[in-house]
ROGU-617425 format. One record per residue: residue in one letter; x, y, z of N, C-alpha, C, O, CB in turn. Coordinates in steps of 0.001 Angstrom, whole numbers, padded with zeros to 6 digits, always signed. Each point is the difference from the previous one (the first is absolute). Glycine has a CB too. Layout:
<nodes>
AXYZXYZXYZXYZXYZ ...
</nodes>
This chain:
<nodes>
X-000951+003487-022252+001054-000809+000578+000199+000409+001457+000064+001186+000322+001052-001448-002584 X-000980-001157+003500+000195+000933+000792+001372-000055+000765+000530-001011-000463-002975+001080+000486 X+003227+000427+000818+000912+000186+000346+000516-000945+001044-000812+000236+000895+000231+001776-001749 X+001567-003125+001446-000067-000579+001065+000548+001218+001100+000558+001098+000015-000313-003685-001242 X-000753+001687+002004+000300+000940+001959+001658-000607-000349+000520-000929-000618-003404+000443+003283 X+003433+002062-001559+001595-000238-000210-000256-001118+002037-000885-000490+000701+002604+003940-002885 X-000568-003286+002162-000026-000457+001535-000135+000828+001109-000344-000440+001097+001571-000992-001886 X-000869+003113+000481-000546+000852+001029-001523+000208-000223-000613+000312+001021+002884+000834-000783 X-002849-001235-001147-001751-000356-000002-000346-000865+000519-000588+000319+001034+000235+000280-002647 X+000410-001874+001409-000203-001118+000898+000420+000641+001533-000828+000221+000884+001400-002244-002933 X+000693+002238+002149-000343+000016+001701-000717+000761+000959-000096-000239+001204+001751-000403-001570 X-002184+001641-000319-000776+000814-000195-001295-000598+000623-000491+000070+001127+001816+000885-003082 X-001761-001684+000582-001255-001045+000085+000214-000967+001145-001033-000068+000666+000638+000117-003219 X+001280-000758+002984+000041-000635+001021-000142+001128+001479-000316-000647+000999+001777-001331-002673 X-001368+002773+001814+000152+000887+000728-001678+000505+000278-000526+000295+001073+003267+000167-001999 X-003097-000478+000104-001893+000312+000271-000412-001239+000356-000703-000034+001010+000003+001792-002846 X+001026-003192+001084-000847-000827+000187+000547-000524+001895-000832-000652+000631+000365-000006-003966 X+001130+000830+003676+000794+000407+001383-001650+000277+000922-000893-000387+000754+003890+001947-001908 X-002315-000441+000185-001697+001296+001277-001396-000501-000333-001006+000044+000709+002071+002832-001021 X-000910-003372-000941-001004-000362-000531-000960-001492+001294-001166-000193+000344+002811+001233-003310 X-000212-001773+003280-000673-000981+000880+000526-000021+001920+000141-000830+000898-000246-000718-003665 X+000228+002906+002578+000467+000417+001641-001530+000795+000113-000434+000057+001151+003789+000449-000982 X-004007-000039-000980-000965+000367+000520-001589-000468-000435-001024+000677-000083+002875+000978+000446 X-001542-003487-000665-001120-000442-000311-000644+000171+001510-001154+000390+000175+001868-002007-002401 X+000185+001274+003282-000658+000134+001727-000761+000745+000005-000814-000194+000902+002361-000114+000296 X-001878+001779-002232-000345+001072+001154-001558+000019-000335-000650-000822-000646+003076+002517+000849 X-002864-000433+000466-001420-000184-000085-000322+000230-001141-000982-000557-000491+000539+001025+002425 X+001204+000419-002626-000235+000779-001299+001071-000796-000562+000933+000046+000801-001859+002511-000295 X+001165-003121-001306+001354-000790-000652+000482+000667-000947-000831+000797-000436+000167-002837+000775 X+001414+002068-000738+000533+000528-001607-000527-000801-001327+000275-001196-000103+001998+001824+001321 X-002870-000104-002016-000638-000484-001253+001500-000094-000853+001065+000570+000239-003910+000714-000094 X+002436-002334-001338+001466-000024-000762-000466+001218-000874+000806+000873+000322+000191-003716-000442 X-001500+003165-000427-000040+001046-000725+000077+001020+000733-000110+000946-000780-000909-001907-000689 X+001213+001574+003091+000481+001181+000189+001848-000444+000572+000671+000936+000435-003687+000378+000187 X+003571-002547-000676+001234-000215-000312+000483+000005-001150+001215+000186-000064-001404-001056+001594 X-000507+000691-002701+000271-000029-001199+000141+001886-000159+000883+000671-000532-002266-003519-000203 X+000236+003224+001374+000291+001696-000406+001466+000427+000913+000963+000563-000520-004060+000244+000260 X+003028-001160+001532+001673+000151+000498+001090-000378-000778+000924+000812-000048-001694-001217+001993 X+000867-000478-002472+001396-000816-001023+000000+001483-001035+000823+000893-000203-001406-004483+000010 X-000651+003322-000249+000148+001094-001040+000268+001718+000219+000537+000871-000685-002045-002717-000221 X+001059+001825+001783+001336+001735+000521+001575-000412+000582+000995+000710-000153-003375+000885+001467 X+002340-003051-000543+001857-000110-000135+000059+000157-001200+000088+001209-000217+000786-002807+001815 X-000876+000843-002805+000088+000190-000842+000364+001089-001090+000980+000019-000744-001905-001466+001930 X+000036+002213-001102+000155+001522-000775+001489+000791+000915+001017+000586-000372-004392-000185-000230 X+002867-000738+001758+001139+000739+001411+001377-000312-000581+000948+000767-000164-002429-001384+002662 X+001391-000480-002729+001550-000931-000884+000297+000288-001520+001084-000275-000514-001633-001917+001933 X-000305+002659-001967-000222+000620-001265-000547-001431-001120-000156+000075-001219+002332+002223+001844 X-002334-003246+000056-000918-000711-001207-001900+000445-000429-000745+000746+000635+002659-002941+000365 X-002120+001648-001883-001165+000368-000067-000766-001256-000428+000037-000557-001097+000621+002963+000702 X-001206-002665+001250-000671-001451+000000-001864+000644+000071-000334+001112+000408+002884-002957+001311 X-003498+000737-002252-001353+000581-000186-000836-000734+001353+000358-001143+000283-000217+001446-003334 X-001094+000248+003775-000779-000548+001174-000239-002015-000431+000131-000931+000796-001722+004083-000303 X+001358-003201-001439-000186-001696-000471+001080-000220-000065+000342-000446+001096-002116+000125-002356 X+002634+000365+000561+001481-000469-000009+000209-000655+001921+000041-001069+000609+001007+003470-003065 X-000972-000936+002724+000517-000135+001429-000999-001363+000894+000345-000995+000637+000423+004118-000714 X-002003-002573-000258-001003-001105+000792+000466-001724-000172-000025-000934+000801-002170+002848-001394 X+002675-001797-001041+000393-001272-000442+001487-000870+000478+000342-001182-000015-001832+002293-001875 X+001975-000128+002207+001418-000243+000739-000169-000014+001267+000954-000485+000609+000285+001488-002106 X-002033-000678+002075-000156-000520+001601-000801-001626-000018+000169-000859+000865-000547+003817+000167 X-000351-003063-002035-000470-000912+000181+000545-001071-000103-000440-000972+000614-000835+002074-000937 X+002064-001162-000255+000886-000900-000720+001626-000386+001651+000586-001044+000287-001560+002663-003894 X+001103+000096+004335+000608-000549+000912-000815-000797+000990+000555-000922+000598+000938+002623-001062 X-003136-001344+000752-000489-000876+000462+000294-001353-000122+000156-000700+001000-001314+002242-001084 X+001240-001928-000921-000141-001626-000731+001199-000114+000724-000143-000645+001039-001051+000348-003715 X+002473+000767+002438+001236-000100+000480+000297-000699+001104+000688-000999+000209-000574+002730-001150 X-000836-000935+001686+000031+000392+001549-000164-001532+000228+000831-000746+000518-001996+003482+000000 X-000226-003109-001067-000804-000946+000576+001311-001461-000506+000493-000522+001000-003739+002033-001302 X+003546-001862-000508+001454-000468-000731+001082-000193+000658+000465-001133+000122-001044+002182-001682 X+001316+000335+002241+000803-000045+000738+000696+000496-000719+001144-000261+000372-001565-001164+000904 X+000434+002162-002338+001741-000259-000581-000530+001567-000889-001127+000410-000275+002269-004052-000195 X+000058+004151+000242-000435+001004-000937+000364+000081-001148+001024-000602-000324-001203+001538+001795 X-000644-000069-002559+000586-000397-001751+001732+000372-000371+000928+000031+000809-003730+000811-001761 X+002837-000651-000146+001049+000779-000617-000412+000912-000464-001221+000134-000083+002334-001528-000297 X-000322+002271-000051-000349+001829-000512+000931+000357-000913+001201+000102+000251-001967+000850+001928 X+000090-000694-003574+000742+000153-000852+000019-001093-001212-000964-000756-000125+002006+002011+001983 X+000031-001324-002718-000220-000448-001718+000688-001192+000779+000601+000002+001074-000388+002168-003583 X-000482-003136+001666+000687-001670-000112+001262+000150-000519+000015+000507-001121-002083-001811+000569 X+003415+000940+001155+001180+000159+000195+000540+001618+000744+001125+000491+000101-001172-002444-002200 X-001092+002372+002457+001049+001441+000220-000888+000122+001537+000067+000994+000722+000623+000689-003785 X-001690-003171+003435-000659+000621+000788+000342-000175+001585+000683-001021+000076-002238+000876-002013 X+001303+000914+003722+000153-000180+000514-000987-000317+000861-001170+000351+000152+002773+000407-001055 X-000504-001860+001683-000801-000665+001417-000166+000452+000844+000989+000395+000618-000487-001726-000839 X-002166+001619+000922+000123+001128+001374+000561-000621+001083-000167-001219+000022-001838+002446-000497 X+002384-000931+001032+000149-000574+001365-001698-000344+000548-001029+000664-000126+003640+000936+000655 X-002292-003190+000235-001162-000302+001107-000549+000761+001243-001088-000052+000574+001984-001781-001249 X+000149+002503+000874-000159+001126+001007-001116+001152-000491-000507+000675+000895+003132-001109-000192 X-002944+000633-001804-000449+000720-000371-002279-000821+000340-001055+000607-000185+004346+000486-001719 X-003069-002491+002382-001122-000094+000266-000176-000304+001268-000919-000732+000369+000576+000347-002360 X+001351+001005+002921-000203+000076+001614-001600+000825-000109-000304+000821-000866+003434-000531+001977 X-003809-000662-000238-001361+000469+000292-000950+000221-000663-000880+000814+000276+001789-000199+000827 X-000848-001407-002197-000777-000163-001578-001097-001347+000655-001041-000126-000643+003591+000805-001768 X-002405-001441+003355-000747-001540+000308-001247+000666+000525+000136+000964+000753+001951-002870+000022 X-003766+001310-001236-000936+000793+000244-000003-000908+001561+000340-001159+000237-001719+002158-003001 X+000879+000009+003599-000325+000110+001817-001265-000583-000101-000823+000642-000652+001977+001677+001647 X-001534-003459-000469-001147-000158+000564-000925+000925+000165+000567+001028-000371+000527-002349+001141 X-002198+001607-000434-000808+000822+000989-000258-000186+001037-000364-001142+000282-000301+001554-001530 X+000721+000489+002185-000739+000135+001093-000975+000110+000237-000842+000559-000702+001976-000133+000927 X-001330-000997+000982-001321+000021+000349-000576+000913+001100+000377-000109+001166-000068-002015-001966 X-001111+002910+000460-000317+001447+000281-000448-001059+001805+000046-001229-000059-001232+003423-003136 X+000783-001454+004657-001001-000865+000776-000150+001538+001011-000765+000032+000964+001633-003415-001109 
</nodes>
């Protein structure tokens, strides 16, 4: 069985997928799976214990988000909460540049 993300996990996850697309620019970019390994030490840091897939799967999913505009809910049906939109300030993927 597995556990839902509370809402300080999620913001969490929104919080990598952040860095996750501030540094598609660079030369070296950030892979989601070494943001997925970042989420997952906030994580432990916060005292949850979430597994490297778990985590990978929850970024991906804020990906989808991102791309959407809007972000999920967190938590059980009637008890659950709405993140704030703010929470996908700088979540919109950046173009690329063009190297010259």
């Amino acid at each position: 069985m597995h556990n839902l993300w509370k809402p300080v996990e999620r913001r969490l996850a929104y919080k990598w997928i952040r860095l996750y697309f501030r540094h598609q620019q660079d030369d070296y970019p950030l892979a989601l799976l070494d943001a997925a390994r970042g989420l997952m030490v906030d994580l432990l840091e916060q005292g949850y214990d979430r597994t490297l897939s778990s985590c990978e799967n929850e970024l991906h999913k804020c990906f989808l988000d991102a791309a959407k505009g809007k972000t999920r809910h967190a938590g059980r049906i009637g008890a659950e909460t709405r993140l704030p939109a703010s929470l996908l300030r700088g979540t919109r993927p950046q173009p690329h540049r063009t190297k010259t």
